[in-house]
C-alpha positions in Angstrom: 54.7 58.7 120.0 56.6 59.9 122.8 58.4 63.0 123.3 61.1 63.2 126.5 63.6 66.4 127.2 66.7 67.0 129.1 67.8 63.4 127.9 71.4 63.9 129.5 74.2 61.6 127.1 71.6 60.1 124.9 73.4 61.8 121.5 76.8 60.1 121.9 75.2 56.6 123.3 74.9 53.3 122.8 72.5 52.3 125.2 69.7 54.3 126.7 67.9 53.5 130.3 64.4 54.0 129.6 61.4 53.7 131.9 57.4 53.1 130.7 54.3 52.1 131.5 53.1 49.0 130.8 49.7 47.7 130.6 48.4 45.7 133.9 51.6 47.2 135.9 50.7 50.1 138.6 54.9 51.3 138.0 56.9 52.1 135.6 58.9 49.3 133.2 62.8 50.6 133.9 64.6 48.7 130.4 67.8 49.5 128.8 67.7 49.6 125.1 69.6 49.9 121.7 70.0 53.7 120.9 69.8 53.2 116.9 66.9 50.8 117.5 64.1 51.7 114.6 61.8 54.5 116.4 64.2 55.9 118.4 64.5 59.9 116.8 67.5 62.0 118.9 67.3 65.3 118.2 70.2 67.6 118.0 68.9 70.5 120.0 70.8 71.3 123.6 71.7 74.8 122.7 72.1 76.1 126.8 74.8 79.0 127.3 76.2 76.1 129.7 76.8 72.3 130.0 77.5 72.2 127.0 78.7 69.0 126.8 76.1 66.8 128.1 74.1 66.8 124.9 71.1 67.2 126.9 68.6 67.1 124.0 65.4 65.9 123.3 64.7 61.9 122.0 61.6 61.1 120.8 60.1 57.2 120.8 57.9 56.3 117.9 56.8 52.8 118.3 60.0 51.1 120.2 60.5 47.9 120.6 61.2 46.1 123.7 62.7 42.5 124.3 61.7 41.1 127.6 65.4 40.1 128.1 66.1 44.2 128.2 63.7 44.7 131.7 65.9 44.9 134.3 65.2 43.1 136.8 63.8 44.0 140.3 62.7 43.0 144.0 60.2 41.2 144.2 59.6 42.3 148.1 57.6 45.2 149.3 57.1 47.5 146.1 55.6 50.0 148.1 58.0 50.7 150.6 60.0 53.8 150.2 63.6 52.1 149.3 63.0 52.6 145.8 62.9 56.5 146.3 66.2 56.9 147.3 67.0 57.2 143.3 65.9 61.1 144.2 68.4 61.1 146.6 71.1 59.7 145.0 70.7 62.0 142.1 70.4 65.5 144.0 73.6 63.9 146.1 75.6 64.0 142.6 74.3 67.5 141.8 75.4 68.3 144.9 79.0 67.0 144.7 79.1 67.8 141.0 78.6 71.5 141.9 81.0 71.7 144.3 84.0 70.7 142.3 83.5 73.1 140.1 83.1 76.0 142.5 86.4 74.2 143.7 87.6 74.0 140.3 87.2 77.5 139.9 88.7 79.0 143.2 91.7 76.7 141.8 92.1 78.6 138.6 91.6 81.5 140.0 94.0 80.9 142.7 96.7 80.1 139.7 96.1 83.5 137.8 96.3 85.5 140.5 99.4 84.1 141.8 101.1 84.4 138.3 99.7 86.6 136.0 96.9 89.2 137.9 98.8 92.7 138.6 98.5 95.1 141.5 96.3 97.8 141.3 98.5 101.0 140.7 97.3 102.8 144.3 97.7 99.3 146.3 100.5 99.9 147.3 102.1 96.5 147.1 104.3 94.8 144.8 102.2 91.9 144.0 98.2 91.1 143.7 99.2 88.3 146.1 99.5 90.9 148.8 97.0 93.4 148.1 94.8 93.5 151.4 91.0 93.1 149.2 92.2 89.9 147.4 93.6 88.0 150.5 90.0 89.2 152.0 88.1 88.0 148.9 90.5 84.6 149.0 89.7 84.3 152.7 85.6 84.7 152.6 85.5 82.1 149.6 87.5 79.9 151.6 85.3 79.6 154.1 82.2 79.1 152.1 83.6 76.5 150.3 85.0 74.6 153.5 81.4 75.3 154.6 79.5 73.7 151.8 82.3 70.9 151.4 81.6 69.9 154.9 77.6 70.0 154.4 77.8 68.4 151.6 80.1 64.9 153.4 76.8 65.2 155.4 74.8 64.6 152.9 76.8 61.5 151.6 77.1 60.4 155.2 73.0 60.9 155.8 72.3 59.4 152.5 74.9 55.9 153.3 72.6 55.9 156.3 68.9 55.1 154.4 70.9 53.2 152.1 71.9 50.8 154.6 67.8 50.8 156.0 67.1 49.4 152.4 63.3 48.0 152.9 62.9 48.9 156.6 63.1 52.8 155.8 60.7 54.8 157.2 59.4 58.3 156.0 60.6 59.9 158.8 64.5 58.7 158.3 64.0 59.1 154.7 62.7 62.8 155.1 65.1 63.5 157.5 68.0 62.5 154.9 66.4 64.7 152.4 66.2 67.7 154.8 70.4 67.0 154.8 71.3 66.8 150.8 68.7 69.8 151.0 70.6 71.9 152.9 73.6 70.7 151.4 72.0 71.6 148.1 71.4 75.0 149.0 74.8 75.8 150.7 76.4 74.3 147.7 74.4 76.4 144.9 75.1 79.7 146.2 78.6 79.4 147.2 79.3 78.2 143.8 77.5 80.9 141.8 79.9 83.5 144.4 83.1 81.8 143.3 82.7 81.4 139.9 81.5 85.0 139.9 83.7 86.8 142.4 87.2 85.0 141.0 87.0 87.7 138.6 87.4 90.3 141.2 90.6 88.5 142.1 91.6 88.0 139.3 91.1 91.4 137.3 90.2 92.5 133.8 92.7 91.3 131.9 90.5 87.4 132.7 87.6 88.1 130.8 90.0 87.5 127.8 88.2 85.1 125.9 91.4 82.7 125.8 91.0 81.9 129.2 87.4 80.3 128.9 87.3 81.5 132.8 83.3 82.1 131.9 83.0 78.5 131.4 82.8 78.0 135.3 79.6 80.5 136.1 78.1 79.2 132.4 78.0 75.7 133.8 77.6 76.5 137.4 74.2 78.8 136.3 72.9 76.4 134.2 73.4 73.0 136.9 71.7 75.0 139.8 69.0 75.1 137.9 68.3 72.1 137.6 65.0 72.3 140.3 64.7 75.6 142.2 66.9 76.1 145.0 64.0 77.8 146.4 61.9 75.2 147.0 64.7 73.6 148.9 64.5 76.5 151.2 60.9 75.8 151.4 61.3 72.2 152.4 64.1 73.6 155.0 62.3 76.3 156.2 58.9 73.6 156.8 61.3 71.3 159.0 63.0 73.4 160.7 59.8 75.4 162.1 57.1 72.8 161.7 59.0 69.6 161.8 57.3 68.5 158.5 59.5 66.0 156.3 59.4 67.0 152.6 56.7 65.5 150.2 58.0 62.3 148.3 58.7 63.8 144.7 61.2 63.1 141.7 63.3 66.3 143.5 62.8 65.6 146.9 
């Protein structure tokens, strides 16, 4: 019996993309299987204050069954080189532009309430929130982070298009070096997001935190994505290649 978390989907499926050992095979089996195949136990126990949607519960695998016709198939060239490790890649690349649009999403709705509903603070001295000196400055420094982390983060799709395109002729050092990119990326992204989605409330004012609005989703999902693997050992990696030139170890978040 085996027992795998943070199985992202796997409630609502139909199919599930597996991986396993297999005996005589140094790598993992990568198969796509039947959810309601006999064995297969989902359990209904993602309870996070955030994300709530993407079911990511635990599955248990008692026994499974797999047909050779559901192995994917594979290259049979060099299954050493480092092409294959560019699924890491790819995946902190999503995180990174799934972050983003909601930060974006955020400074949107926040943008919308403060425009038509937010008040001005009774010794402002304005007639609107939309010209009260503090919110334009608020609107102004989240603007920039966000232009900031949008452009970082084209980089990272740019640097990752790049190793793609090496496929089986990648080298560690190009392959680091694209890591050392989403990385920053990653970083940039995380904390401007956890900003917005916490500071539109300052621009927006009390009356927000009405619990009609939902405006808590934002930070909720925003907290709980960033910590998906430590920003901090991002900053680690960063801080190793930028002083000491030393590309990141090859892991599943790196």
């Amino acid at each position: 019996m085996e027992k795998k978390s943070f199985c992202s989907g796997a409630m609502d499926s139909a199919r599930l993309l597996i991986s396993a050992k297999s005996t005589g095979f140094d790598r993992p089996v990568i198969a796509v299987i039947p959810t309601n195949r006999k064995g297969i136990i989902i359990q209904d126990d993602w309870d996070s204050f955030g994300q709530r949607q993407t079911d990511s519960g635990t599955v248990i695998f008692n026994e499974v069954l797999l047909k050779n016709e559901e192995v994917l198939d594979y290259y049979e060239q060099d299954l050493q080189g480092l092409f294959p490790t560019l699924r890491t890649h790819i995946a902190q690349t999503i995180l990174v532009h799934v972050i983003l649009g909601v930060a974006e999403g955020a400074f949107e709705e926040a943008k919308n309430y403060t425009k038509n509903v937010t008040r001005p603070w009774l010794t402002s001295n304005v007639e609107d929130a939309t010209s009260d000196p503090y919110t334009i400055r608020h609107y102004g420094e989240l603007f920039v982070q966000l232009k900031a982390s949008a452009a970082l983060a084209q980089n990272a799709a740019d640097a990752l298009q790049y190793v793609w395109g090496k496929e089986w002729s990648l080298t560690e050092q190009e392959r680091g070096e694209c890591g050392i990119t989403i990385a920053t990326a990653k970083v940039s992204v995380a904390k401007t997001a956890l900003e917005v989605t916490n500071r539109m409330f300052d621009v927006m004012g009390a009356r927000a935190t009405s619990a009609r609005y939902q405006y808590d989703r934002f930070w909720r999902n925003i907290r709980t994505h960033t910590l998906h693997d430590p920003i901090e050992y991002k900053i680690r990696d960063i801080g190793n290649w930028a002083l000491n030139s030393k590309v990141p170890e090859i892991t599943p978040y790196s």
